[in-house]
PDB file of N, CA, C and O in Angstrom:
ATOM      1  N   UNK A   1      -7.689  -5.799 -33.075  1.00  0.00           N
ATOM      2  CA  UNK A   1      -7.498  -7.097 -33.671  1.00  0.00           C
ATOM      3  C   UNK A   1      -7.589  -6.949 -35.197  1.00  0.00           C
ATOM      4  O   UNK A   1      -8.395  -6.119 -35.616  1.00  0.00           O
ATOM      5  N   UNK A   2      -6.820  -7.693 -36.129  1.00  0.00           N
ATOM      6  CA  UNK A   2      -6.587  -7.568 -37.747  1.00  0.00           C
ATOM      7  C   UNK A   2      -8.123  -8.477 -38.020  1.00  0.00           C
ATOM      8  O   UNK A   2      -8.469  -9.397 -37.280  1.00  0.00           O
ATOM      9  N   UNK A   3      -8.532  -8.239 -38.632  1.00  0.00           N
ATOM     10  CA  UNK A   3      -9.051  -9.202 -39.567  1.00  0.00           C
ATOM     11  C   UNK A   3      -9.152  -8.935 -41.099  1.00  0.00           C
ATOM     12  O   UNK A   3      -9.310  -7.877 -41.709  1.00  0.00           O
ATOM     13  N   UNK A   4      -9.058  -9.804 -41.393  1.00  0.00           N
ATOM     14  CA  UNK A   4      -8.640  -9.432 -43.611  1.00  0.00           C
ATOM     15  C   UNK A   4      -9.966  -9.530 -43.742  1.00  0.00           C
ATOM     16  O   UNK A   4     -10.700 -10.236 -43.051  1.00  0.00           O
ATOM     17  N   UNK A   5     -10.417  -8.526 -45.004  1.00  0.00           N
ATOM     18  CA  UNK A   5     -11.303  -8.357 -45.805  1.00  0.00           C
ATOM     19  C   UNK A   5     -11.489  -8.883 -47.131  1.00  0.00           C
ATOM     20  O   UNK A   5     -10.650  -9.708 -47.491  1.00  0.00           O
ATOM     21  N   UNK A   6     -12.416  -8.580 -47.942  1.00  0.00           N
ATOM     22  CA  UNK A   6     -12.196  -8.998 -49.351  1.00  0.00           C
ATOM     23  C   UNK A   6     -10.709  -8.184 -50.295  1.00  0.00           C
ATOM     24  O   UNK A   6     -10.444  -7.005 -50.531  1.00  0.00           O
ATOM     25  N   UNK A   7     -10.060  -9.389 -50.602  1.00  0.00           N
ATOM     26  CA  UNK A   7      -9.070  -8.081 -51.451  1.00  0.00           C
ATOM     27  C   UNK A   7      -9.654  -7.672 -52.738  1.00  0.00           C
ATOM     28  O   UNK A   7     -10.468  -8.213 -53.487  1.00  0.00           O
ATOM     29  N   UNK A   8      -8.966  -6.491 -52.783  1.00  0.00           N
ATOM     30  CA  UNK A   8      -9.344  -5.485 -53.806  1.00  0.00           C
ATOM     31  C   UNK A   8      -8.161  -5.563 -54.538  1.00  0.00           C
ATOM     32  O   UNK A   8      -7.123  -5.582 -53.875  1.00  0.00           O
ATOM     33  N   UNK A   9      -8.069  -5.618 -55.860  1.00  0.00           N
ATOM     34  CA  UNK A   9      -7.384  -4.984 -56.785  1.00  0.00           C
ATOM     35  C   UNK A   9      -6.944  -3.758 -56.469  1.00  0.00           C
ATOM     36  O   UNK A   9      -7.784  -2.912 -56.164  1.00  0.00           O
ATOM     37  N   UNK A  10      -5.284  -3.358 -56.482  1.00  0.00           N
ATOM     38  CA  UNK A  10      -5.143  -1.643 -56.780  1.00  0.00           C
ATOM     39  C   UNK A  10      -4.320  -1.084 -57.884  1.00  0.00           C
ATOM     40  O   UNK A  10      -3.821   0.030 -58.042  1.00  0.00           O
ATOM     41  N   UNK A  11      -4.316  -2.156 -58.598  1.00  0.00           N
ATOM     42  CA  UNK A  11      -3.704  -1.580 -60.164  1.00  0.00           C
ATOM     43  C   UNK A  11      -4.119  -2.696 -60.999  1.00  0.00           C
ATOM     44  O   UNK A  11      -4.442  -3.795 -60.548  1.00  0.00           O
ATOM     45  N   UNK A  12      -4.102  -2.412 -62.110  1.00  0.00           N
ATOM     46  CA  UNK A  12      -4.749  -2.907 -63.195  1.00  0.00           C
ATOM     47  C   UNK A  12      -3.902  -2.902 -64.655  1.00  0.00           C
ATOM     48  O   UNK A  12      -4.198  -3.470 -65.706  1.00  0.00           O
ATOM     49  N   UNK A  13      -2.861  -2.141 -64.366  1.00  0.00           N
ATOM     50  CA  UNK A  13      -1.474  -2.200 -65.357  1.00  0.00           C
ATOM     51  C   UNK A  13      -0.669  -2.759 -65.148  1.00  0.00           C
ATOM     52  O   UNK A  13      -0.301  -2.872 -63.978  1.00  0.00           O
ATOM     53  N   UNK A  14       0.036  -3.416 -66.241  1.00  0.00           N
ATOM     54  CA  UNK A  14       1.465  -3.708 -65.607  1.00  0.00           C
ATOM     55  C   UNK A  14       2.311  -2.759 -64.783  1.00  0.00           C
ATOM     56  O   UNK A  14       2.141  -1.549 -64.635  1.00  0.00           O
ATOM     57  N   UNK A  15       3.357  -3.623 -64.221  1.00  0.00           N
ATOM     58  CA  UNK A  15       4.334  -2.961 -63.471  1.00  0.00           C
ATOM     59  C   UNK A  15       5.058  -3.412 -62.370  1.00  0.00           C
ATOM     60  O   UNK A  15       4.703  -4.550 -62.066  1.00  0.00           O
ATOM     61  N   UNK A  16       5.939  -2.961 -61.651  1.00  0.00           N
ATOM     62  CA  UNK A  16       6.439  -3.488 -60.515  1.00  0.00           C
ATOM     63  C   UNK A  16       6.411  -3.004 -59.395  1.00  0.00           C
ATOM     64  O   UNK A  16       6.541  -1.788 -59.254  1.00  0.00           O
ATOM     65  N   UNK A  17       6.259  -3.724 -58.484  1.00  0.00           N
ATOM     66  CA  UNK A  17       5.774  -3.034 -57.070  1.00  0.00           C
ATOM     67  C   UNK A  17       6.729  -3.261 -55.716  1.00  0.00           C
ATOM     68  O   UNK A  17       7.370  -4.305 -55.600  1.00  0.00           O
ATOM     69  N   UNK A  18       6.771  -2.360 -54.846  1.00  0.00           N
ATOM     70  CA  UNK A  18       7.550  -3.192 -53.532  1.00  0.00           C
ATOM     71  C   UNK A  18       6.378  -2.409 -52.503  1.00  0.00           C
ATOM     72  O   UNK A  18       5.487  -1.596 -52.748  1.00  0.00           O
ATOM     73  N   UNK A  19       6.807  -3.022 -51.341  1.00  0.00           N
ATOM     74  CA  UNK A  19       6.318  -2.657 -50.197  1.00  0.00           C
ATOM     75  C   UNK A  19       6.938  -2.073 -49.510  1.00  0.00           C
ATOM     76  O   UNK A  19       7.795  -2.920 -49.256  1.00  0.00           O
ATOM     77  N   UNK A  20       7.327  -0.852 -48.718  1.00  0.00           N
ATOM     78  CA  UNK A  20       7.985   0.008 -47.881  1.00  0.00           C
ATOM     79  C   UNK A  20       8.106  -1.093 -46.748  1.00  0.00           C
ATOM     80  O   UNK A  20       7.278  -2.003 -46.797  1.00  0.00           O
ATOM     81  N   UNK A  21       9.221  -1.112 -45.548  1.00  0.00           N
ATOM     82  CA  UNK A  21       9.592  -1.983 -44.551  1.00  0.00           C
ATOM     83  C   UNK A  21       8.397  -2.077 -43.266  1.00  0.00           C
ATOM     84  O   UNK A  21       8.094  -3.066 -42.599  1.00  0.00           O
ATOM     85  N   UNK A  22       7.705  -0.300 -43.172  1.00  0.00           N
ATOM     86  CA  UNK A  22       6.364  -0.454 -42.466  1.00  0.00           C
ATOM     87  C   UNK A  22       5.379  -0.682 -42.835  1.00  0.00           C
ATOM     88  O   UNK A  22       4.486  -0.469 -42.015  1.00  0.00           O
ATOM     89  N   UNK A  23       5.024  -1.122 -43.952  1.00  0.00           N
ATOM     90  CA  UNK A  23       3.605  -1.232 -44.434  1.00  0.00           C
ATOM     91  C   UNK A  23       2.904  -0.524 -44.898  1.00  0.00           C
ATOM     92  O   UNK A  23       1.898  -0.965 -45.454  1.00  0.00           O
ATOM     93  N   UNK A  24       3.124   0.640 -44.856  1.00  0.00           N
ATOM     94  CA  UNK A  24       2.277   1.828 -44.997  1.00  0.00           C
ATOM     95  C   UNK A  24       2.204   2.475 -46.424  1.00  0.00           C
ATOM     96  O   UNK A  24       1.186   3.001 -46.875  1.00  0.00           O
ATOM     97  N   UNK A  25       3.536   2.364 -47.155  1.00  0.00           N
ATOM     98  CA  UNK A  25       3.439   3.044 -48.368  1.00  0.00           C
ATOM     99  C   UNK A  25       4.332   1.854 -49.203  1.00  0.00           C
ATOM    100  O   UNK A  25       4.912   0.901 -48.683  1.00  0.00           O
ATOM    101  N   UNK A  26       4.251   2.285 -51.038  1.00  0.00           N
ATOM    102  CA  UNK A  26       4.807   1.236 -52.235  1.00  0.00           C
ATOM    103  C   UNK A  26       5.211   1.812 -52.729  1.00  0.00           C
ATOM    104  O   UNK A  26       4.929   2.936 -52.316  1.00  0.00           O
ATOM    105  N   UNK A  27       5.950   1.851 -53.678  1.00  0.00           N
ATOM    106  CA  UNK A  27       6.652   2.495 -54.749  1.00  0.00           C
ATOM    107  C   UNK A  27       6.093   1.475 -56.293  1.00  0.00           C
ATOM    108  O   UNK A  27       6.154   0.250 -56.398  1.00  0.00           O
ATOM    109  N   UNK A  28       5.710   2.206 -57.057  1.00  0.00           N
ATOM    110  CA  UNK A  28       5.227   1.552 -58.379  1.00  0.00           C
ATOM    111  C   UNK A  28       5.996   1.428 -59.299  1.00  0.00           C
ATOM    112  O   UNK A  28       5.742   2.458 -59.925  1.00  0.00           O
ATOM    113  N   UNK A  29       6.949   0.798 -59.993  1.00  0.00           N
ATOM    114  CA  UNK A  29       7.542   0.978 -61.595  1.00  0.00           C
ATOM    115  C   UNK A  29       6.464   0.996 -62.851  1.00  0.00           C
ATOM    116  O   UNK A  29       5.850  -0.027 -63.152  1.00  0.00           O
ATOM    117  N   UNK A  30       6.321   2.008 -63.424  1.00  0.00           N
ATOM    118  CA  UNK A  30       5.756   1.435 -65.088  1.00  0.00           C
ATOM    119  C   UNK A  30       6.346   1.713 -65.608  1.00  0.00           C
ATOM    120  O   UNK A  30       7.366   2.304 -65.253  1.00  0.00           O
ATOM    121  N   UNK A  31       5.931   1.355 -67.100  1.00  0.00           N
ATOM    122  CA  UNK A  31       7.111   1.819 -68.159  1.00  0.00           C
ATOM    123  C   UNK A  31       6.490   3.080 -68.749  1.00  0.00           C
ATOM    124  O   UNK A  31       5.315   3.340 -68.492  1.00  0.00           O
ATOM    125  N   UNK A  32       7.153   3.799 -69.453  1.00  0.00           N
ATOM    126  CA  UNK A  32       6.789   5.058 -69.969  1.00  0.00           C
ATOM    127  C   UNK A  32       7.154   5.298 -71.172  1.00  0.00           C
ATOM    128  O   UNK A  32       6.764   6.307 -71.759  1.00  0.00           O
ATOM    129  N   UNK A  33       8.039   4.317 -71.780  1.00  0.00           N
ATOM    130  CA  UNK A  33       8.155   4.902 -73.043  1.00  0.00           C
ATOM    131  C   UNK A  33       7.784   3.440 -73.642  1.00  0.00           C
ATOM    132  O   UNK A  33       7.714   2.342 -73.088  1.00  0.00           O
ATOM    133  N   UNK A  34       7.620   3.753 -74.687  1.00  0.00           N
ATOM    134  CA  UNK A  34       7.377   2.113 -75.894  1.00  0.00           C
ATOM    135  C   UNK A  34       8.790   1.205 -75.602  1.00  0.00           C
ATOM    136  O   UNK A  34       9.880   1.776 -75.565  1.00  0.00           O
ATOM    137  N   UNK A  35       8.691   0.054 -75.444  1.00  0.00           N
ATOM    138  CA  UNK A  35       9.461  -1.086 -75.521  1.00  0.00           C
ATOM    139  C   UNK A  35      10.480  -0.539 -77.045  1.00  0.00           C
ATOM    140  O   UNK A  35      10.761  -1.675 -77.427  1.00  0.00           O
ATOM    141  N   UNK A  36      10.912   0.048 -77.701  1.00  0.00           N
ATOM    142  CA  UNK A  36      11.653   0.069 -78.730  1.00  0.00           C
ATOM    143  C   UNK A  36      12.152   1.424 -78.857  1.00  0.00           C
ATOM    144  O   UNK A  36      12.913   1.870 -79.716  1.00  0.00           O
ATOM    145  N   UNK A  37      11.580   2.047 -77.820  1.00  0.00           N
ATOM    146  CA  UNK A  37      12.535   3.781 -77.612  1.00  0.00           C
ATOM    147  C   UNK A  37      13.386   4.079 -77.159  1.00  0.00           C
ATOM    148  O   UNK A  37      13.245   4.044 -75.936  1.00  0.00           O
ATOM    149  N   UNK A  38      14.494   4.457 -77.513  1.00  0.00           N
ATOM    150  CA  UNK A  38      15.783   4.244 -76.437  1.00  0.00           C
ATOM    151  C   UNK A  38      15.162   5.217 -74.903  1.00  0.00           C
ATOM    152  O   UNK A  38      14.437   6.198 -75.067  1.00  0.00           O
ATOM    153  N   UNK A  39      15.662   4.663 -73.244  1.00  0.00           N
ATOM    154  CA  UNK A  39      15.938   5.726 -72.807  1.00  0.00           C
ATOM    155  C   UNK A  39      17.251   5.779 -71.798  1.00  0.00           C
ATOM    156  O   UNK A  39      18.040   4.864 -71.564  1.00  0.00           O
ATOM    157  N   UNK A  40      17.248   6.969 -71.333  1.00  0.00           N
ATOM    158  CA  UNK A  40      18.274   7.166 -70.579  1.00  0.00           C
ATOM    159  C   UNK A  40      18.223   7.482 -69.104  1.00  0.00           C
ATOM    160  O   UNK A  40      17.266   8.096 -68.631  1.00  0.00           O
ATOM    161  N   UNK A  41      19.376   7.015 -68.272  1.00  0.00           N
ATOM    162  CA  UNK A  41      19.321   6.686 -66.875  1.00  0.00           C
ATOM    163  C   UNK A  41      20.576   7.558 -66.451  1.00  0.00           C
ATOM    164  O   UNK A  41      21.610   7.307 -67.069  1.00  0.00           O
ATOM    165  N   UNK A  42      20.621   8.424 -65.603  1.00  0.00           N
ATOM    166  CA  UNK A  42      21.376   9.325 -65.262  1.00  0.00           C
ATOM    167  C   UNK A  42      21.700   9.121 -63.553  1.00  0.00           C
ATOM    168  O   UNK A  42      20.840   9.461 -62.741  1.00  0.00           O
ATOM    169  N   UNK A  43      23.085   8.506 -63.082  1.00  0.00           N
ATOM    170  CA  UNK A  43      23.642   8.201 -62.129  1.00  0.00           C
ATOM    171  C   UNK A  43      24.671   9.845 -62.059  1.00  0.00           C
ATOM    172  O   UNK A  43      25.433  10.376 -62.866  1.00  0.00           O
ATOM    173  N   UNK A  44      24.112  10.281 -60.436  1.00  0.00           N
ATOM    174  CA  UNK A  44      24.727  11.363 -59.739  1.00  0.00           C
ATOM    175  C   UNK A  44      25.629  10.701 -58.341  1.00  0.00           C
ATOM    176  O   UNK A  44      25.080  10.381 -57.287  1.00  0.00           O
ATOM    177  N   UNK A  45      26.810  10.611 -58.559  1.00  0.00           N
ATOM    178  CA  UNK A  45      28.385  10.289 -57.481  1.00  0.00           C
ATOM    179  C   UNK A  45      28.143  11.438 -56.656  1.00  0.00           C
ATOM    180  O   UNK A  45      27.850  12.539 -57.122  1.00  0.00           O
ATOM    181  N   UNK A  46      28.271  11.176 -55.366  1.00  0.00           N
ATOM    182  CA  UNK A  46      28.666  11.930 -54.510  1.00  0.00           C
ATOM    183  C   UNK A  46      27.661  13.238 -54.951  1.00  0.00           C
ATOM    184  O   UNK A  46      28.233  14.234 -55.393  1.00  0.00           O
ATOM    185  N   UNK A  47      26.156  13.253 -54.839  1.00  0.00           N
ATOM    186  CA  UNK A  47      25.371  14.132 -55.283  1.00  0.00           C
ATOM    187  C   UNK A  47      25.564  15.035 -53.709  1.00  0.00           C
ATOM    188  O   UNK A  47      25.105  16.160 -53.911  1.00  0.00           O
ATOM    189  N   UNK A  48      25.951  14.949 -52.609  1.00  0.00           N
ATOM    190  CA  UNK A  48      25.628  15.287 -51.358  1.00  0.00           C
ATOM    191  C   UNK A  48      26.573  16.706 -51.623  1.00  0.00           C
ATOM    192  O   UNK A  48      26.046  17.819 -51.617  1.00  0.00           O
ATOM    193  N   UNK A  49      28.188  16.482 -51.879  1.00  0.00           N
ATOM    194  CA  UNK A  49      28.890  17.341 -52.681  1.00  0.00           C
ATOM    195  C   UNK A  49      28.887  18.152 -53.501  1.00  0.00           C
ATOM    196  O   UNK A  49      29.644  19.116 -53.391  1.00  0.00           O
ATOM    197  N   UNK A  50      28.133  18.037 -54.455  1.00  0.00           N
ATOM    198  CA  UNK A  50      27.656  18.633 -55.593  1.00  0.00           C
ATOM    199  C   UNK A  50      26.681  19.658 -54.858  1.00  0.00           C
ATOM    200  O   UNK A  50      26.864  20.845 -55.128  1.00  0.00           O
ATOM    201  N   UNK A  51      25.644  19.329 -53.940  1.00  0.00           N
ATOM    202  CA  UNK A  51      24.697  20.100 -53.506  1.00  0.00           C
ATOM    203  C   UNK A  51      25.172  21.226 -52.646  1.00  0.00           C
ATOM    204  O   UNK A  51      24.831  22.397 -52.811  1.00  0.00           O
ATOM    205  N   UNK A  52      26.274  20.640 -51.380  1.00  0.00           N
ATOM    206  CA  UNK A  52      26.973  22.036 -50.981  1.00  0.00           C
ATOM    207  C   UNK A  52      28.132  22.605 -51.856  1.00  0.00           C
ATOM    208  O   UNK A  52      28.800  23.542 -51.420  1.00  0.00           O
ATOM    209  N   UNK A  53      28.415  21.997 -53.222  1.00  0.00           N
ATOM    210  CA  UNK A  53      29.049  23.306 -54.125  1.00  0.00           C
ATOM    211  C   UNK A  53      28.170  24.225 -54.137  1.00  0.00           C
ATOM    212  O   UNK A  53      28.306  25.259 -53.483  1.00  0.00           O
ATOM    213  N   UNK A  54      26.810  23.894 -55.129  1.00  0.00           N
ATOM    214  CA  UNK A  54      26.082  24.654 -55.495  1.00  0.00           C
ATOM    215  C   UNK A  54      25.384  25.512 -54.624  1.00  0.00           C
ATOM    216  O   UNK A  54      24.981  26.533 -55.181  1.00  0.00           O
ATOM    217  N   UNK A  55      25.085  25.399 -53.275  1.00  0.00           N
ATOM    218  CA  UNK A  55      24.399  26.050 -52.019  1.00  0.00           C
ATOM    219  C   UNK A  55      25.479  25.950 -50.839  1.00  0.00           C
ATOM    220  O   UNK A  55      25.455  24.990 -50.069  1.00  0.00           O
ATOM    221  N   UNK A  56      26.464  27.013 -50.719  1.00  0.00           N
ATOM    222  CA  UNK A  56      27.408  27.056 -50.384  1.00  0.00           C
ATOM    223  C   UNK A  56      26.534  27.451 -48.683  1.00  0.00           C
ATOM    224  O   UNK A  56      27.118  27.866 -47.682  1.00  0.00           O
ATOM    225  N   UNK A  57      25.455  27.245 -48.770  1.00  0.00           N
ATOM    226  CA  UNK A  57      24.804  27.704 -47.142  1.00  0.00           C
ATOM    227  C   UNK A  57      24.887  26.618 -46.640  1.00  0.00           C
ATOM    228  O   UNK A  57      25.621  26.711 -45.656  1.00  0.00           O
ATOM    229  N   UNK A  58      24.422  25.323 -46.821  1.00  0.00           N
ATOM    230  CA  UNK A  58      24.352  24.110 -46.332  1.00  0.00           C
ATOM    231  C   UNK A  58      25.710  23.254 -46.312  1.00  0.00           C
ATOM    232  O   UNK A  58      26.427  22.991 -47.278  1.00  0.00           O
ATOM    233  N   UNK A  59      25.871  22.911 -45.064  1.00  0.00           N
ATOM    234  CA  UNK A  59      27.043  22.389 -44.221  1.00  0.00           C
ATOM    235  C   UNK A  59      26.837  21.585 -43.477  1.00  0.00           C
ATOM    236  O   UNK A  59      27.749  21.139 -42.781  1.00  0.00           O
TER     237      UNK A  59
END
């Protein structure tokens, strides 16, 4: 049987959070660089391809 406890705090920084679909695990966003640093975000197409170029074992 569930019963809830006292909640606890588990972060104390900003950030963004989700919940995995079972419950079990989250994924956290923070930020990492200063609000005024540029950064950069790197999108890989068809990375599945790229991987059996490079490892011509996997098929």
């Amino acid at each position: 049987m569930f019963r809830a406890g006292t909640p606890k705090m588990l972060f104390d920084k900003p950030g963004f959070y989700d919940v995995a679909p079972d419950g079990k695990r989250f994924l956290l966003l923070k930020p990492v660089a200063a609000p005024d640093q540029q950064t950069e975000v790197h999108v890989v197409l068809n990375w599945v391809e790229e991987v059996r170029r490079r490892v011509p074992a996997i098929q």
